[in-house]
PDB file of the backbone (N, CA, C, O) and the ligand in Angstrom, with CONECT records:
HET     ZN  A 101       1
ATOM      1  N   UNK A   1       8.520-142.509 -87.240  1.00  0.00           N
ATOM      2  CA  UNK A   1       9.969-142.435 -87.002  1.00  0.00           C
ATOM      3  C   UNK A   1      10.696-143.017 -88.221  1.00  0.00           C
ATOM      4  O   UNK A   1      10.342-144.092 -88.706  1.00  0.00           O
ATOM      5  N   UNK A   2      11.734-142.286 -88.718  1.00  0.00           N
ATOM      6  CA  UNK A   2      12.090-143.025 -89.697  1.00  0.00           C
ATOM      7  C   UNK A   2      13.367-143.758 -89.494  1.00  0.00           C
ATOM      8  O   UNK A   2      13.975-143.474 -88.462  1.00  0.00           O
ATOM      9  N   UNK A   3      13.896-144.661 -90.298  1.00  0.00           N
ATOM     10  CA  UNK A   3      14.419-146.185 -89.858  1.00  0.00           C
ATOM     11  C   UNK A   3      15.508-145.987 -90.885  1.00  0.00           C
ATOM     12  O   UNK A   3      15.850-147.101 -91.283  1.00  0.00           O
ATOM     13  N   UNK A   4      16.143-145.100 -91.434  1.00  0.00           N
ATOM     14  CA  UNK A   4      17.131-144.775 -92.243  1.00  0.00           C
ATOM     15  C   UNK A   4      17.231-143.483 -91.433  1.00  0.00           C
ATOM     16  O   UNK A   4      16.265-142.843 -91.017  1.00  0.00           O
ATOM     17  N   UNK A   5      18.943-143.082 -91.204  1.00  0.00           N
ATOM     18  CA  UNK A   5      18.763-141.476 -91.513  1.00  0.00           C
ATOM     19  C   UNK A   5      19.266-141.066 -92.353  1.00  0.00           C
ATOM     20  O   UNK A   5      20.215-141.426 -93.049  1.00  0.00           O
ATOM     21  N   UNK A   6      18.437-140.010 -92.327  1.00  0.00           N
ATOM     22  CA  UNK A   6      18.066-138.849 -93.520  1.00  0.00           C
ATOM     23  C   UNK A   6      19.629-138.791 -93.724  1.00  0.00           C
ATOM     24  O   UNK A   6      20.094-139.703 -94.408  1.00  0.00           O
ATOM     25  N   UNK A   7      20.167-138.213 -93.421  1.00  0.00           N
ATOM     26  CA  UNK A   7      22.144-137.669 -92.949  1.00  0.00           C
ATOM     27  C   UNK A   7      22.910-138.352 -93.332  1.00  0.00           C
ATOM     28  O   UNK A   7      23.523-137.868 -94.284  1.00  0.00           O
ATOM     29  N   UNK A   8      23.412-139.954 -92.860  1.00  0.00           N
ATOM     30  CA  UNK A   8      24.105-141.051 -93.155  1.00  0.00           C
ATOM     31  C   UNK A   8      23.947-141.661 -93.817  1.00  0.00           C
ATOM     32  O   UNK A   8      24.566-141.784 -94.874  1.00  0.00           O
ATOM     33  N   UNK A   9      22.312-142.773 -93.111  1.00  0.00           N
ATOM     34  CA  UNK A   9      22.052-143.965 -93.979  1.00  0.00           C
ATOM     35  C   UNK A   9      22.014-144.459 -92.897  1.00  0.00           C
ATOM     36  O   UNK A   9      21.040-145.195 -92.741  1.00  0.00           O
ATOM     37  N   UNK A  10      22.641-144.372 -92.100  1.00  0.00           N
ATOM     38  CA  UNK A  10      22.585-145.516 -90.824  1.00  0.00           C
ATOM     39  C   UNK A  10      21.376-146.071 -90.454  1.00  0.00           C
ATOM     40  O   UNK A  10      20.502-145.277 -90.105  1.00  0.00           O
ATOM     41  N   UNK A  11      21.183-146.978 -90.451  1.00  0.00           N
ATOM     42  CA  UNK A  11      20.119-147.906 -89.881  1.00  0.00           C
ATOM     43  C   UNK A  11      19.929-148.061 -88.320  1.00  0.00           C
ATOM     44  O   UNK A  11      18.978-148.714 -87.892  1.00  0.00           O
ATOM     45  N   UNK A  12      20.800-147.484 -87.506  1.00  0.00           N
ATOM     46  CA  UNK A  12      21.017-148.047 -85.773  1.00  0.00           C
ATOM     47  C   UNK A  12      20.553-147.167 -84.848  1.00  0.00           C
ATOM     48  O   UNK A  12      21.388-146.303 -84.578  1.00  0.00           O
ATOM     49  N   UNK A  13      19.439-147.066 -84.217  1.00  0.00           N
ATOM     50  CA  UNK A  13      18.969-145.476 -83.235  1.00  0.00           C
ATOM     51  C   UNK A  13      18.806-146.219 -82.256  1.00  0.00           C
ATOM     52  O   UNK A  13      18.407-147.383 -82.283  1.00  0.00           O
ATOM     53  N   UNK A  14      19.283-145.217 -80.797  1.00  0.00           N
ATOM     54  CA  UNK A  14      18.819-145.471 -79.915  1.00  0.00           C
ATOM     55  C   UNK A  14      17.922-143.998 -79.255  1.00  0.00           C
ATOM     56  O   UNK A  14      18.133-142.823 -79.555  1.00  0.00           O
ATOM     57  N   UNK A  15      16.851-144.567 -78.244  1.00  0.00           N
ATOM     58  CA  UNK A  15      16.278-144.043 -77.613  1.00  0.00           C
ATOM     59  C   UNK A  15      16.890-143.190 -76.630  1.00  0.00           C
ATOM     60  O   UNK A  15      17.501-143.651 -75.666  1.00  0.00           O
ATOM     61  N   UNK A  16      16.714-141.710 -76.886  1.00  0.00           N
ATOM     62  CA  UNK A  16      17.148-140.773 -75.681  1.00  0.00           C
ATOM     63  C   UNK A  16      16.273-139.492 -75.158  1.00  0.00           C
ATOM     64  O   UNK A  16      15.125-139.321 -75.569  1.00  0.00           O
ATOM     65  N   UNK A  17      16.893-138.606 -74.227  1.00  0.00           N
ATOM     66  CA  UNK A  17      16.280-137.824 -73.543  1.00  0.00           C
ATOM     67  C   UNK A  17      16.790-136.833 -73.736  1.00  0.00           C
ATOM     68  O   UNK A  17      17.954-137.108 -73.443  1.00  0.00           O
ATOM     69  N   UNK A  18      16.780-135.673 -74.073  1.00  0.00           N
ATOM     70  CA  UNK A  18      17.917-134.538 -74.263  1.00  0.00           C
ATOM     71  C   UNK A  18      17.139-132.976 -74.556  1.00  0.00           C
ATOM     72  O   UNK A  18      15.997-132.980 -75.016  1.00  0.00           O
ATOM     73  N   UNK A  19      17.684-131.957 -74.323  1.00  0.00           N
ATOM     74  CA  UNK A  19      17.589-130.880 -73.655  1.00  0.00           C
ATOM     75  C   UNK A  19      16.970-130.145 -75.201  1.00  0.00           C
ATOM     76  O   UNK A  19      17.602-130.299 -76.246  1.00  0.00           O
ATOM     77  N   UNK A  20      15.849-129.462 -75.154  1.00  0.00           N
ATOM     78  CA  UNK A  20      15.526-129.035 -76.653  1.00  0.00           C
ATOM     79  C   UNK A  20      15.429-127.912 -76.947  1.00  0.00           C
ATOM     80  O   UNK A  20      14.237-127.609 -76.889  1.00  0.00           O
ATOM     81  N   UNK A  21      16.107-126.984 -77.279  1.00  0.00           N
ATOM     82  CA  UNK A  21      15.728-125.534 -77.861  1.00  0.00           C
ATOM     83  C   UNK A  21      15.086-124.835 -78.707  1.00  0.00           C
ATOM     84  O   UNK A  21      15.570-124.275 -79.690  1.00  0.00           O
ATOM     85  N   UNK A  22      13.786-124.835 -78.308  1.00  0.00           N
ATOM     86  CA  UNK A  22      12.952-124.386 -79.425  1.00  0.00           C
ATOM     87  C   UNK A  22      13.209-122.582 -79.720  1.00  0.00           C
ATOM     88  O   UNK A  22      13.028-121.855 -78.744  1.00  0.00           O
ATOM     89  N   UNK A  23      13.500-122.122 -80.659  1.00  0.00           N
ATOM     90  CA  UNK A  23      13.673-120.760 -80.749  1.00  0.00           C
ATOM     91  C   UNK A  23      12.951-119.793 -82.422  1.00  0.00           C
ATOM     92  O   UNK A  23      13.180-119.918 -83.625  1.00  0.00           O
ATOM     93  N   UNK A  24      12.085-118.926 -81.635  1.00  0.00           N
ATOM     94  CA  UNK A  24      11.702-118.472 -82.710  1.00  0.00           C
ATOM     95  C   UNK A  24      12.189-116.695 -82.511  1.00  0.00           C
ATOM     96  O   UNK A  24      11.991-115.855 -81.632  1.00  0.00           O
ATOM     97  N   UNK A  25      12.727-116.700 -83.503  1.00  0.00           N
ATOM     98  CA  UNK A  25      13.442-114.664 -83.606  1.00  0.00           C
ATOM     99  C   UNK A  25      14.498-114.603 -82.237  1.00  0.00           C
ATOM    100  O   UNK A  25      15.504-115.309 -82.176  1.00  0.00           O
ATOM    101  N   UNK A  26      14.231-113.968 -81.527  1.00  0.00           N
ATOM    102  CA  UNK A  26      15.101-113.535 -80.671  1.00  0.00           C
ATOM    103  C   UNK A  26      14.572-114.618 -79.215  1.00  0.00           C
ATOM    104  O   UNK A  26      15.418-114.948 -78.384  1.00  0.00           O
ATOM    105  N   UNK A  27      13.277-115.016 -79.103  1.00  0.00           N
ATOM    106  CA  UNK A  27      12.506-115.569 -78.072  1.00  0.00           C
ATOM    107  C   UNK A  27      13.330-117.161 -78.366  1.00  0.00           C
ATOM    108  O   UNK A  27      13.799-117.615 -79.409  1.00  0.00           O
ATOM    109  N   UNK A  28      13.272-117.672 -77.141  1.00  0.00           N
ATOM    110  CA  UNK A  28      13.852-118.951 -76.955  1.00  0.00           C
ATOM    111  C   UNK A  28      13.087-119.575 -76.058  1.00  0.00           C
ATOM    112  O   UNK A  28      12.622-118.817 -75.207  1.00  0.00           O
ATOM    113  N   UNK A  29      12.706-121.071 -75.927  1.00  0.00           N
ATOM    114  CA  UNK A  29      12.276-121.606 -74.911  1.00  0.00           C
ATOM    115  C   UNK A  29      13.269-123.317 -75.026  1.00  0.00           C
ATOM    116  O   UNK A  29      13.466-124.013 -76.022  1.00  0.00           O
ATOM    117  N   UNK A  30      13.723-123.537 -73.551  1.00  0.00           N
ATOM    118  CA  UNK A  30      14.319-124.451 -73.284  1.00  0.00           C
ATOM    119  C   UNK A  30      14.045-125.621 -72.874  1.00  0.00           C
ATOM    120  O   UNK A  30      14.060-125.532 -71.646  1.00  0.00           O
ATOM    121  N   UNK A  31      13.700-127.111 -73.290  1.00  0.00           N
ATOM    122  CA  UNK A  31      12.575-127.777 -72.624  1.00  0.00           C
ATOM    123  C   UNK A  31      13.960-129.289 -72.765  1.00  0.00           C
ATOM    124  O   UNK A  31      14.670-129.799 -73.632  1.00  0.00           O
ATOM    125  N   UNK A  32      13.630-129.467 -71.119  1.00  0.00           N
ATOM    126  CA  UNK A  32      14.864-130.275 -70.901  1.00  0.00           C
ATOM    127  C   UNK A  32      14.055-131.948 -70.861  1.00  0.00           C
ATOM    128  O   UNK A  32      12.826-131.998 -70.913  1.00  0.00           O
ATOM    129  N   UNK A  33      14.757-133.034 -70.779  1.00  0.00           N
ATOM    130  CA  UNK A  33      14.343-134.248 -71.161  1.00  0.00           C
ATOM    131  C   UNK A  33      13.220-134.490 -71.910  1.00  0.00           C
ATOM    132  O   UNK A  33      12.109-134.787 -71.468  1.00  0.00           O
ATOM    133  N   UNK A  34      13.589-134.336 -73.224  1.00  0.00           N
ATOM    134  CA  UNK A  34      13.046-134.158 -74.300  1.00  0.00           C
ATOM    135  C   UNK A  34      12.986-135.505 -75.091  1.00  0.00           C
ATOM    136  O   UNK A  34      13.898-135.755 -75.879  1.00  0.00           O
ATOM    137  N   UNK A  35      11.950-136.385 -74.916  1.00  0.00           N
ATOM    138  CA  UNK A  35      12.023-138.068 -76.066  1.00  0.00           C
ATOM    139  C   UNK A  35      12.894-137.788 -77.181  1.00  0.00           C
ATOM    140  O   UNK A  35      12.944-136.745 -77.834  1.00  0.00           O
ATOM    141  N   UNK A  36      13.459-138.659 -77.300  1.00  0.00           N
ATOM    142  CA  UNK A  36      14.186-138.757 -79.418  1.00  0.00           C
ATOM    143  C   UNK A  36      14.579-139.921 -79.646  1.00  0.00           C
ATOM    144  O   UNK A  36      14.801-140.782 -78.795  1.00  0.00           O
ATOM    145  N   UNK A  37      14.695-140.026 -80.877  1.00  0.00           N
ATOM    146  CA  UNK A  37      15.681-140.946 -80.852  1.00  0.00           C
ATOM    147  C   UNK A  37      16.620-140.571 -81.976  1.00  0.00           C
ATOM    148  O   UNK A  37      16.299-139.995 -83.016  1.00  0.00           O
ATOM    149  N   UNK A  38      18.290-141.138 -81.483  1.00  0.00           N
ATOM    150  CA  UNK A  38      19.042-140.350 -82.225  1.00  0.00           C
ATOM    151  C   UNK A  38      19.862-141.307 -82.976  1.00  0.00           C
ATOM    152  O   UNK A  38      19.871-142.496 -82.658  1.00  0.00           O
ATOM    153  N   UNK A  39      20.562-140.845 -83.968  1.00  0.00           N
ATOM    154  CA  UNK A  39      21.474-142.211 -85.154  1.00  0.00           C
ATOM    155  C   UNK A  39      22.549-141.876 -84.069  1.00  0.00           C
ATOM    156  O   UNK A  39      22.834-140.915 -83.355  1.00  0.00           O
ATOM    157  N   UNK A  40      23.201-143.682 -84.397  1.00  0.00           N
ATOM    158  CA  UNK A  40      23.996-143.652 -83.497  1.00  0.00           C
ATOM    159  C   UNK A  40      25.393-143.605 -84.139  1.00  0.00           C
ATOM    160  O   UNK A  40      26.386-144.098 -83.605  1.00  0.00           O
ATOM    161  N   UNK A  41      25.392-142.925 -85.416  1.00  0.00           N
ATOM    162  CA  UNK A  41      26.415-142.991 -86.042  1.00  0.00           C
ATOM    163  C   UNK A  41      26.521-141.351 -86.241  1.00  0.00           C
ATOM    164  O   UNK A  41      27.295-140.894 -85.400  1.00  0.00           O
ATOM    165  N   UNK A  42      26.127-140.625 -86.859  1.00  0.00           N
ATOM    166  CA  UNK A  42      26.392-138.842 -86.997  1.00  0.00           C
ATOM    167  C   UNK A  42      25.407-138.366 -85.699  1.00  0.00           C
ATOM    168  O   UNK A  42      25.424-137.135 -85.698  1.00  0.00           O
ATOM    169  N   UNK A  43      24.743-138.761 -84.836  1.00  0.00           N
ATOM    170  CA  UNK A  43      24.059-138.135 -83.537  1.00  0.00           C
ATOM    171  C   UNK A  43      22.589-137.199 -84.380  1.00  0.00           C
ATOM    172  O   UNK A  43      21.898-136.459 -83.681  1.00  0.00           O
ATOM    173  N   UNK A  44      22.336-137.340 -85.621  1.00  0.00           N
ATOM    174  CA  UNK A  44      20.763-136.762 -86.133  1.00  0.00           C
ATOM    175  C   UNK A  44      19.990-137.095 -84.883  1.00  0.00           C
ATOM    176  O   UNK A  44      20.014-138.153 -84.255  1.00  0.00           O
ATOM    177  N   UNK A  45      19.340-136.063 -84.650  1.00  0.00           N
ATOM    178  CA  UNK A  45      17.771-136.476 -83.557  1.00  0.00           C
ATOM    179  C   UNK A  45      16.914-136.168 -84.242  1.00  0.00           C
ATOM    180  O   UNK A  45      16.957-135.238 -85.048  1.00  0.00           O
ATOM    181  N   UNK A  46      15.934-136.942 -84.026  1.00  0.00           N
ATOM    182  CA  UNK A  46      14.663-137.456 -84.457  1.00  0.00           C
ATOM    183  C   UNK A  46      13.410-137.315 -83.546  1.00  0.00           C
ATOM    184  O   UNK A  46      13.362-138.172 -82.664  1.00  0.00           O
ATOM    185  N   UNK A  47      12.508-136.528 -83.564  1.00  0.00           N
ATOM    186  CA  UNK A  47      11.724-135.730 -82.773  1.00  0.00           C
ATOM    187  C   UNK A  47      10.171-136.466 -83.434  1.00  0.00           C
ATOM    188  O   UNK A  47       9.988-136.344 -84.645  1.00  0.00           O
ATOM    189  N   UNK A  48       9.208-137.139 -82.671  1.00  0.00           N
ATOM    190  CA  UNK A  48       8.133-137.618 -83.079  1.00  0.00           C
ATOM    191  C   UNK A  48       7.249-135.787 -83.025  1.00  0.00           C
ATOM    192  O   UNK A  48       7.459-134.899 -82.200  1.00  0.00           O
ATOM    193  N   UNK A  49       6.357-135.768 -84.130  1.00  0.00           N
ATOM    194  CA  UNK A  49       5.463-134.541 -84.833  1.00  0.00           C
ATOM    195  C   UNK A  49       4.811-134.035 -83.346  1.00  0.00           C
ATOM    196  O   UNK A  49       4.845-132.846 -83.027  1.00  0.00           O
ATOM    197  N   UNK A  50       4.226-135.060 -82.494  1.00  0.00           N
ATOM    198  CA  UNK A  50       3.482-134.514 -81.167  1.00  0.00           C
ATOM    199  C   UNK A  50       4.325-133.877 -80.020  1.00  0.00           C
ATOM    200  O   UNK A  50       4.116-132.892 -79.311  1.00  0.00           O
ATOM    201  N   UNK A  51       5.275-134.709 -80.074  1.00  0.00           N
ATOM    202  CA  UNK A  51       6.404-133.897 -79.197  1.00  0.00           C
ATOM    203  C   UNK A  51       7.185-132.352 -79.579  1.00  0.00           C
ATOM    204  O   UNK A  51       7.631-131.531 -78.777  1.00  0.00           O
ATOM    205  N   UNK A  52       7.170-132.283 -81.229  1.00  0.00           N
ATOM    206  CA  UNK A  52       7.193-131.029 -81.583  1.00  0.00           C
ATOM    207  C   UNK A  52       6.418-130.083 -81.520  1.00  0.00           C
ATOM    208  O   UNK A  52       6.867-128.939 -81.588  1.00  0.00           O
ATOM    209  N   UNK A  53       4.736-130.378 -81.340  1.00  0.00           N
ATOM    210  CA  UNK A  53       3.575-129.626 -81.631  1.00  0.00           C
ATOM    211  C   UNK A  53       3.600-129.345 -79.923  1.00  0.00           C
ATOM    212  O   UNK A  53       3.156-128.294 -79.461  1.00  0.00           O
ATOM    213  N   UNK A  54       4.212-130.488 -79.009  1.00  0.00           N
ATOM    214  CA  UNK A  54       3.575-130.010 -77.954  1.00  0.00           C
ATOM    215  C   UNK A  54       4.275-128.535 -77.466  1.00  0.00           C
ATOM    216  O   UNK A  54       3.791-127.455 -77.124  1.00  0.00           O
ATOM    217  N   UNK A  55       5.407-128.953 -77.584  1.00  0.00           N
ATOM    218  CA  UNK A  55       6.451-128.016 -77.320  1.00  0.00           C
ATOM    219  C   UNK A  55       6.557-126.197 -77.616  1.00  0.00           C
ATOM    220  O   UNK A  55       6.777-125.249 -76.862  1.00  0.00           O
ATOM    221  N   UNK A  56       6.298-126.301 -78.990  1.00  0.00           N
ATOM    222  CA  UNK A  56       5.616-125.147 -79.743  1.00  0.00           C
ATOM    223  C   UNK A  56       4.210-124.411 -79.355  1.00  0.00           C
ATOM    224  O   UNK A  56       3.859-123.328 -79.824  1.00  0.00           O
ATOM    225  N   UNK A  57       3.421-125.240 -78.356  1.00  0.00           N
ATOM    226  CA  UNK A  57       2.023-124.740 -77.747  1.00  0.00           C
ATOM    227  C   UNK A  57       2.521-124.553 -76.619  1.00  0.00           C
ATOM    228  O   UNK A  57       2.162-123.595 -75.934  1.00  0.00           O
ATOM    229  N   UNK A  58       3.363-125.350 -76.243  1.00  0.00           N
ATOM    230  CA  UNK A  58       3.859-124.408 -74.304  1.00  0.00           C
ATOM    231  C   UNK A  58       4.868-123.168 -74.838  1.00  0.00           C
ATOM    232  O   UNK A  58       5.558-122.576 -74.008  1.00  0.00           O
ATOM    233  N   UNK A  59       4.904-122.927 -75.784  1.00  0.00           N
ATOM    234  CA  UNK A  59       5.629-121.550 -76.639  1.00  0.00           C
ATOM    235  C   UNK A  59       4.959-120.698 -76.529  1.00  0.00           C
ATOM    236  O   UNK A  59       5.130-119.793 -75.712  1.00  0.00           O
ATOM    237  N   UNK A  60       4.033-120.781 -77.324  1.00  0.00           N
ATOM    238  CA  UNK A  60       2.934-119.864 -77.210  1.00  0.00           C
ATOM    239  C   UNK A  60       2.156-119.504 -75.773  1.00  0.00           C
ATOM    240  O   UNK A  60       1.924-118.447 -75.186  1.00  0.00           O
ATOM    241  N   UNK A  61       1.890-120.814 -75.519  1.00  0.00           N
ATOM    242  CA  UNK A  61       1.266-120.058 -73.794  1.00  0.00           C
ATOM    243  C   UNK A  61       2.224-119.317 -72.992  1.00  0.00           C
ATOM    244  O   UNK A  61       1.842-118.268 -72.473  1.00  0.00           O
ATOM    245  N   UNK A  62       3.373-119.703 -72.828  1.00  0.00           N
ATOM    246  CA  UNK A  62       4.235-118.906 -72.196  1.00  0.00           C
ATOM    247  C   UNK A  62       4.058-117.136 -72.950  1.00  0.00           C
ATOM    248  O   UNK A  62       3.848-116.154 -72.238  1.00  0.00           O
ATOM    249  N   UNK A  63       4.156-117.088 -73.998  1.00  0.00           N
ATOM    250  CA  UNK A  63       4.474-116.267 -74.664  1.00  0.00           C
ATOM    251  C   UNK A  63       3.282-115.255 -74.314  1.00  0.00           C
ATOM    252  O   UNK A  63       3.393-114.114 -73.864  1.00  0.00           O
ATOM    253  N   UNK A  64       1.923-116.073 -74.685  1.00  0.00           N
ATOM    254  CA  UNK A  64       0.842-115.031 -74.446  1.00  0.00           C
ATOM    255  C   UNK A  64       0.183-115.066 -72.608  1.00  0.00           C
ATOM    256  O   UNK A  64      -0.908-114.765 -72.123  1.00  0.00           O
ATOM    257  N   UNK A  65       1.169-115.463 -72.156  1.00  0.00           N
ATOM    258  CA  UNK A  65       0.795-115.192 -70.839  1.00  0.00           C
ATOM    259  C   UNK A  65      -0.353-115.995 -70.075  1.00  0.00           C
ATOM    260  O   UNK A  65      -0.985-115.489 -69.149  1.00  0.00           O
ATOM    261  N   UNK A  66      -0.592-117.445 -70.599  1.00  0.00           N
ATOM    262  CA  UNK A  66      -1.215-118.241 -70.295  1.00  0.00           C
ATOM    263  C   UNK A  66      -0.518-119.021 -69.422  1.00  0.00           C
ATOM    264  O   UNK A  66      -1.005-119.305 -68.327  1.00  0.00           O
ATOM    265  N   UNK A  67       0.445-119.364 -69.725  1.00  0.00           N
ATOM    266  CA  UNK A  67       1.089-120.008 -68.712  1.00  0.00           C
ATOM    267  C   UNK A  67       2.717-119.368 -68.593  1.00  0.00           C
ATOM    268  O   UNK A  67       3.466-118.628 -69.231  1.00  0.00           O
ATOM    269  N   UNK A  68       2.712-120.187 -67.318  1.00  0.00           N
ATOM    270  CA  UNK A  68       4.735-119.302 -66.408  1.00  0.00           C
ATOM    271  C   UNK A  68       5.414-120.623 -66.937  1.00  0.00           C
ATOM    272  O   UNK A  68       5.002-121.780 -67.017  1.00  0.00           O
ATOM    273  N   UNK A  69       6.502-120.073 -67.237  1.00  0.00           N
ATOM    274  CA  UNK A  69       7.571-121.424 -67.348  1.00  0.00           C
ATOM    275  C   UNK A  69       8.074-121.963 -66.195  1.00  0.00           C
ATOM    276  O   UNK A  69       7.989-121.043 -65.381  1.00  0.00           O
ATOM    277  N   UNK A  70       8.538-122.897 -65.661  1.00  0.00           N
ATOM    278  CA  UNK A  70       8.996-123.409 -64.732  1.00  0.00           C
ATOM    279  C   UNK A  70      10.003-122.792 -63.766  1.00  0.00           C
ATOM    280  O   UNK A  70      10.013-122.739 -62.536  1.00  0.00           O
ATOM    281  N   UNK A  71      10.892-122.317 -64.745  1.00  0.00           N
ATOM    282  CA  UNK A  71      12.303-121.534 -64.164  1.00  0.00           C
ATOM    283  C   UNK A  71      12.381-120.238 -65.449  1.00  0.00           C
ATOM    284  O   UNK A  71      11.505-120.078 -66.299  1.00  0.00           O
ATOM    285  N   UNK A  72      13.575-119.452 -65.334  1.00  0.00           N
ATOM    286  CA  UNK A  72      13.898-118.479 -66.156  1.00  0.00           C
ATOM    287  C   UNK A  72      15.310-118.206 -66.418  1.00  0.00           C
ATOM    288  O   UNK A  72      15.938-117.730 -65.472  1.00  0.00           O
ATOM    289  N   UNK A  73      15.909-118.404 -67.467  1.00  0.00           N
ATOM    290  CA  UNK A  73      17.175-118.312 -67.202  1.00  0.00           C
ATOM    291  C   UNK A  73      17.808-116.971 -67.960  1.00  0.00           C
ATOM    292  O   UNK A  73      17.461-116.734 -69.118  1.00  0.00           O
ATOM    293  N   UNK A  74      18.593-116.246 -67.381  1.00  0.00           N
ATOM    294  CA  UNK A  74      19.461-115.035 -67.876  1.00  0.00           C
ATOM    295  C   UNK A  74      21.051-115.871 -68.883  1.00  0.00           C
ATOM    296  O   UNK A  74      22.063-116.396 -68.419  1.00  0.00           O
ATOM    297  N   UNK A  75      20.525-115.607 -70.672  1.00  0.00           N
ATOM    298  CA  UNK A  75      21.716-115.584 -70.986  1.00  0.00           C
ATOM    299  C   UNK A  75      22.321-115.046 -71.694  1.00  0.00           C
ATOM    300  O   UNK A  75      21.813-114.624 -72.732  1.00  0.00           O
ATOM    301  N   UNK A  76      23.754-114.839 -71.377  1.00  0.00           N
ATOM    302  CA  UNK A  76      24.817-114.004 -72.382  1.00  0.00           C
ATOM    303  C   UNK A  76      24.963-114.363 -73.759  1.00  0.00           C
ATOM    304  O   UNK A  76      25.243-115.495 -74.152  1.00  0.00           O
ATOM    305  N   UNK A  77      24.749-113.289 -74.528  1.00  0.00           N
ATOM    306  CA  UNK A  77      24.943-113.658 -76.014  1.00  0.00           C
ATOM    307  C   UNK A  77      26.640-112.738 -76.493  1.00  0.00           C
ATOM    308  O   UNK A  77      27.202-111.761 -75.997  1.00  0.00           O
ATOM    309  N   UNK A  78      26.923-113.481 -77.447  1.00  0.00           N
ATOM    310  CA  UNK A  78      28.347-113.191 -77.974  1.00  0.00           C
ATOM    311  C   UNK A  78      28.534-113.038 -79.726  1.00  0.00           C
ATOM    312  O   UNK A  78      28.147-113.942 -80.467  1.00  0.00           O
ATOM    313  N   UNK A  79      28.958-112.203 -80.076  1.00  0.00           N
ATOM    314  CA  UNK A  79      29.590-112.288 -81.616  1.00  0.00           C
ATOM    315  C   UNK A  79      31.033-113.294 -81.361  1.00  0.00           C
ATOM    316  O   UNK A  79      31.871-113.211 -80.463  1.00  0.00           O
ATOM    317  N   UNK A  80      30.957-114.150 -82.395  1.00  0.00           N
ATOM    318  CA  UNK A  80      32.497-114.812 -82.173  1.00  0.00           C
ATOM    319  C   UNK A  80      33.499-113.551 -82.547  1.00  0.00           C
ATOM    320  O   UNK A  80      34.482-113.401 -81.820  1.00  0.00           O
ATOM    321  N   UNK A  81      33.304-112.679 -83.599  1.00  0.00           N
ATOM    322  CA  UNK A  81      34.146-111.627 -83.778  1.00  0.00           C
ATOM    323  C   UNK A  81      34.711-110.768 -82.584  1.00  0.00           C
ATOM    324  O   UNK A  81      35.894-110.493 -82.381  1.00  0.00           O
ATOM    325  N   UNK A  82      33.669-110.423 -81.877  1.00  0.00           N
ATOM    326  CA  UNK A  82      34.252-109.810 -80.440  1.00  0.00           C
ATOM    327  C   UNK A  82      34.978-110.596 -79.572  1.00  0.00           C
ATOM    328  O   UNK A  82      35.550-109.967 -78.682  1.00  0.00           O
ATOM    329  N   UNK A  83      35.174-112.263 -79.579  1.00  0.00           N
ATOM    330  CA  UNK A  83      35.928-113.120 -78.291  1.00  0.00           C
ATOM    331  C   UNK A  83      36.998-112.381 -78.446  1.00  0.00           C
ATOM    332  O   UNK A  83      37.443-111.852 -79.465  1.00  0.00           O
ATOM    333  N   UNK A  84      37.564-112.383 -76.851  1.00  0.00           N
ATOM    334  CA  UNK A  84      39.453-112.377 -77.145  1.00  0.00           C
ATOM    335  C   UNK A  84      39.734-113.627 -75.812  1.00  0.00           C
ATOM    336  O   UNK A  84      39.097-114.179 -74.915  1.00  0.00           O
ATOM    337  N   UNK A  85      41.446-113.605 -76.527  1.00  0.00           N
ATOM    338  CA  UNK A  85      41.986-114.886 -75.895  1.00  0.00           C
ATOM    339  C   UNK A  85      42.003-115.837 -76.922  1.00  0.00           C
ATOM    340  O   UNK A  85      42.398-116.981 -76.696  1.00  0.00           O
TER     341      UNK A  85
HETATM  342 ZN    ZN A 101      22.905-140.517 -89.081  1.00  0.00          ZN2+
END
């Protein structure tokens, strides 16, 4: 974990839990209470290497049909060019 961030400089992290979007091409996987720890000055998160590796292998199993994800969610995608209002 590193003890500077990369971003600021800030020296001050606290420990959190937060929602992680791993996405490769068009495929997405959503993996909610997720370890980090984040600067508590610009919000950088900080992801330990195993928690990334694990995440990226329940990618793949999902993907190749080894394993079901928990839930499934349907979502809408948008060009900002098309919003109106
Ligand atoms: Zn920072």
């Amino acid at each position: 974990m590193s003890e500077v961030c990369s971003f600021c400089g800030n020296t001050d992290f606290k420990a959190k839990s937060v929602d992680y979007i791993y996405r490769r091409g068009e495929k997405m996987l959503i993996v909610n209470r997720v370890p980090c720890t984040e600067c508590t000055y610009c919000g950088e998160r900080y992801y330990e290497a195993d928690v990334l590796a694990k995440i990226e292998s329940d990618f793949e199993a999902i993907e190749n049909g080894t394993r079901e994800a928990q839930r499934r969610l349907s979502v809408p995608v948008e060009d900002f060019s098309r919003l109106v209002g």
